[in-house]
C-alpha positions in Angstrom: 47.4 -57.2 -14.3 45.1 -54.8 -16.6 47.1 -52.6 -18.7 45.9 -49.8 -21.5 47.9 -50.4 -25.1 47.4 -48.7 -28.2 45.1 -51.0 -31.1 47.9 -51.4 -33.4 50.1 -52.6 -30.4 47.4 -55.3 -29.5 48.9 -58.7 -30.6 46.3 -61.6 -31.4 46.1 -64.1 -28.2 45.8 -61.3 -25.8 42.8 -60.9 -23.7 40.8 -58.0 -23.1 40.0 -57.4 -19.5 37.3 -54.7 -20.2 34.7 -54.6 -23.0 35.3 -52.7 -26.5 32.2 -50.0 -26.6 31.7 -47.5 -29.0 30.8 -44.2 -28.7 26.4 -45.2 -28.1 28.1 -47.2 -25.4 26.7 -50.3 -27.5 29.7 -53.3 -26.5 31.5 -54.3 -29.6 33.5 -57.0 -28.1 33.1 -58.1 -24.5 35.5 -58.8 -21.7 37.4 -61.3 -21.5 37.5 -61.7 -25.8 40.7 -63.1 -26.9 41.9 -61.2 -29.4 42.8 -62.3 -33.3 44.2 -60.7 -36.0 41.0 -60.0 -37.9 39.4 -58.8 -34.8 42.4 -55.9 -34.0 41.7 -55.8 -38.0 38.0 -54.2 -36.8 38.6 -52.3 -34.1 41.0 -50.5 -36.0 38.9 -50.0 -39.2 36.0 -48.8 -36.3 38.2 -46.2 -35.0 39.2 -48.0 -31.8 42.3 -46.1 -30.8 42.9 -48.3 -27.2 42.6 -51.5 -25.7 42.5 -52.9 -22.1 44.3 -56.3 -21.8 45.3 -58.1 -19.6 49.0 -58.3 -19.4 50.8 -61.3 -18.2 53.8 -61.2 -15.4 56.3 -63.9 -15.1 55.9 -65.4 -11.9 59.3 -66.5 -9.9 60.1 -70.2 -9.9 60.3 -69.7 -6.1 57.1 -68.1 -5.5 55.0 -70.6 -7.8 56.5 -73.4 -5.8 55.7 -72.0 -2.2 52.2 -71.1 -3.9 51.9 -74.7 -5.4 52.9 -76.6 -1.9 50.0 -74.1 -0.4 47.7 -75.2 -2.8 48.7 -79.0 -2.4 48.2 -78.4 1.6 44.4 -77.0 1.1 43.6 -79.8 -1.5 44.7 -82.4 0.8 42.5 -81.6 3.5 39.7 -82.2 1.4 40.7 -85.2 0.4 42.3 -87.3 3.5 39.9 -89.9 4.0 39.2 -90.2 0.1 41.8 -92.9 0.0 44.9 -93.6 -2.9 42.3 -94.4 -6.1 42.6 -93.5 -9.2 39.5 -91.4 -9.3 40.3 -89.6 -6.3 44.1 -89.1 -7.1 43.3 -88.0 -10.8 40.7 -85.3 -9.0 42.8 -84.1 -6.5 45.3 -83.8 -9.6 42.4 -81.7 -11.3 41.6 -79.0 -8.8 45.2 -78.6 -8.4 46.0 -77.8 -11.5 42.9 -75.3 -11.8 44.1 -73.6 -8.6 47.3 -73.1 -9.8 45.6 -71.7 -13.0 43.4 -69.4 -11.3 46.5 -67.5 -9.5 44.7 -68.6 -5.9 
């Protein structure tokens, strides 16, 4: 979820979910930036009053789990005649956990 906070709010790990641009429209720091202290440092120095970040809900236990046994049922499909290998196991392994990443 994108959210607007004020610079010296801005905590370093956070992720901006638009660009920085100053006032030529020229892109100081682009979306998607992960935010450090010496960055925040910057934009404050530059006059950079707000930020948009992405901000980070807490997803219910229940919900990830009905999402994550959705997930596991879609995977599956694509890999029912792949067998029990290693190789397919450990990549039916990988896409889950990037699904599950990508909020899918």
């Amino acid at each position: 979820m994108k959210g607007v906070i004020r610079t010296e709010a801005a905590l370093p790990g956070m992720c901006l979910s638009e660009a920085v641009v100053d006032d030529s429209g020229r892109v100081l720091v682009p979306e998607g930036a992960v935010l450090t202290e010496s960055l925040i440092q910057s934009l404050l120095r530059r006059g950079v009053s707000e930020l948009c970040v992405d901000q980070a809900t807490e997803e219910d236990p229940a919900e990830r789990e009905i999402r994550r046994a959705r997930i596991v049922r879609s995977v599956a499909v694509y890999f029912r005649q792949a067998g029990d290998g290693v190789g397919s196991l450990a990549l039916q392994e990988a896409i889950l956990t990037f699904r599950m990443g990508r909020g899918e």
